[in-house]
C-alpha positions as a Markdown table, in Angstrom:
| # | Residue | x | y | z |
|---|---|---|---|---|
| 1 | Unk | 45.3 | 141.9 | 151.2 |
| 2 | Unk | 48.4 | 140.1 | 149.6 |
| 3 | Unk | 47.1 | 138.8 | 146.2 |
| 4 | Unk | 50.4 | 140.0 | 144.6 |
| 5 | Unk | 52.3 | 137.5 | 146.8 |
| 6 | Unk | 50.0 | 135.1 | 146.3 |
| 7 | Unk | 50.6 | 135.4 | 142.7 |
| 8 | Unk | 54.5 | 135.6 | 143.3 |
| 9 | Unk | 53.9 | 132.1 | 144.8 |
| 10 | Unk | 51.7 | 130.4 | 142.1 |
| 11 | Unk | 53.9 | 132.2 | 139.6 |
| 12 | Unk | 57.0 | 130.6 | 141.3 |
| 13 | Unk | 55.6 | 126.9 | 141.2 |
| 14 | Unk | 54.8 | 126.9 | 138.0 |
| 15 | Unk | 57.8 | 128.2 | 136.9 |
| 16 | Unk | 60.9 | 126.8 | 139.3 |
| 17 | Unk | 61.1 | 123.0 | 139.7 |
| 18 | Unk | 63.0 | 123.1 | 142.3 |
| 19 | Unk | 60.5 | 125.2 | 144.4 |
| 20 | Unk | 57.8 | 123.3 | 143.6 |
| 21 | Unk | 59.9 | 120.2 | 144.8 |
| 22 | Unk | 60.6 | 122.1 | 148.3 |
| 23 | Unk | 56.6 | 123.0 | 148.2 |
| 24 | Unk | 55.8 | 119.3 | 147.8 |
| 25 | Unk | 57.7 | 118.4 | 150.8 |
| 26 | Unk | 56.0 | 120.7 | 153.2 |
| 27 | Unk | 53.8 | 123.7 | 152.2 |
| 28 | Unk | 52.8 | 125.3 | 155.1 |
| 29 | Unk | 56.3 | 125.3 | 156.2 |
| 30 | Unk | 57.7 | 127.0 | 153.2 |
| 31 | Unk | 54.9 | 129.3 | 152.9 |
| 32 | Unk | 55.4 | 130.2 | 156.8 |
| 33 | Unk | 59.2 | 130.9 | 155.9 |
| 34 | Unk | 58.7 | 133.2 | 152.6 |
| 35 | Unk | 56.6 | 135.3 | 155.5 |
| 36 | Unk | 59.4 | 136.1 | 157.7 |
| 37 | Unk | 61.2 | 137.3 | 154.1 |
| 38 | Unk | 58.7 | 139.8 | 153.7 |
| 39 | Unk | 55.4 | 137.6 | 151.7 |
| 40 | Unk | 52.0 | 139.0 | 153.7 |
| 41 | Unk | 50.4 | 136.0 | 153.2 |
| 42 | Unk | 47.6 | 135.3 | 155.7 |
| 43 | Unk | 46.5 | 132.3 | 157.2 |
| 44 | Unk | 43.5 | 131.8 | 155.1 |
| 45 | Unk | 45.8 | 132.4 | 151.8 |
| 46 | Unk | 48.8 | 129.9 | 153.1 |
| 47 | Unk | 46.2 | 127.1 | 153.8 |
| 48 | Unk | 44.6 | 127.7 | 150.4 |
| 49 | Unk | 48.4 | 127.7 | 148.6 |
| 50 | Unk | 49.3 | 124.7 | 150.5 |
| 51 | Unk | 46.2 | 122.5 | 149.6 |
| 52 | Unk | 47.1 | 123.1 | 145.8 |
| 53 | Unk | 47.1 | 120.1 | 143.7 |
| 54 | Unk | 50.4 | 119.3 | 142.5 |
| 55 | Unk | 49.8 | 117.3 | 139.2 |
| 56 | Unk | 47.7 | 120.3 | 138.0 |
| 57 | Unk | 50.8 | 122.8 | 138.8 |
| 58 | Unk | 53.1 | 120.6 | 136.7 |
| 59 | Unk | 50.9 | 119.8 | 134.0 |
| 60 | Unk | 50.7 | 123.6 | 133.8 |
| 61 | Unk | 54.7 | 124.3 | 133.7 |
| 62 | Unk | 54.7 | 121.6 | 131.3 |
| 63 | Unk | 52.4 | 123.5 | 129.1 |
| 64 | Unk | 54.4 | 126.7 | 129.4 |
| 65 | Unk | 57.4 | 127.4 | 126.4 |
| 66 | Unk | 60.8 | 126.6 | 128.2 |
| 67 | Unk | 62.1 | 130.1 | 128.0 |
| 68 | Unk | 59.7 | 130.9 | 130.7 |
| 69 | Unk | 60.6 | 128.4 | 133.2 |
| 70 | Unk | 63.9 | 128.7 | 135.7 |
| 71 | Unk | 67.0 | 126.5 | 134.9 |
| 72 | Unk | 67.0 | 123.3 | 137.0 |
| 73 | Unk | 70.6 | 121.7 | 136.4 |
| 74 | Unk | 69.9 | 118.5 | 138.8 |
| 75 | Unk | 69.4 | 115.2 | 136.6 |
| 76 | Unk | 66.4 | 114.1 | 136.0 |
| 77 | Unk | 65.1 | 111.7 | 139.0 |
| 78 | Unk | 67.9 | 113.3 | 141.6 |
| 79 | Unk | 66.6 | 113.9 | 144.7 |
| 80 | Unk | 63.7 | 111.4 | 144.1 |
């Protein structure tokens, strides 16, 4: 079982913008590649990640005090 990566992930998209941007572009492909850096994340837990709904995650970083969240630098709208 890998329910502390799992938690690593949801902990790291609610928390770093510019995960969660990567995340949204392709899940399973980003989940796939934090397993050959060492995540055990089975097949049943990277489909479950992946089919996350976004607008929740962010509505729940925006809920979380500032000194909590990673510094994204990039401008508001860059990369868009």
């Amino acid at each position: 079982m890998s329910q502390r990566h799992v938690e690593q992930v949801i902990g790291k998209l609610v928390t770093d913008e510019d995960f969660r941007r990567e995340f949204s572009r392709d899940p399973v492909a980003l989940l796939r590649g934090l397993y050959t850096q060492g995540a055990e994340l089975t097949e049943v837990e990277v489909r479950a990640l992946a089919g996350l709904d976004l607008r929740r995650v962010a509505r729940f970083a925006e809920s979380l005090d500032p000194r909590l969240l990673k510094c994204c630098l990039r401008a508001s709208g860059e990369g868009r």
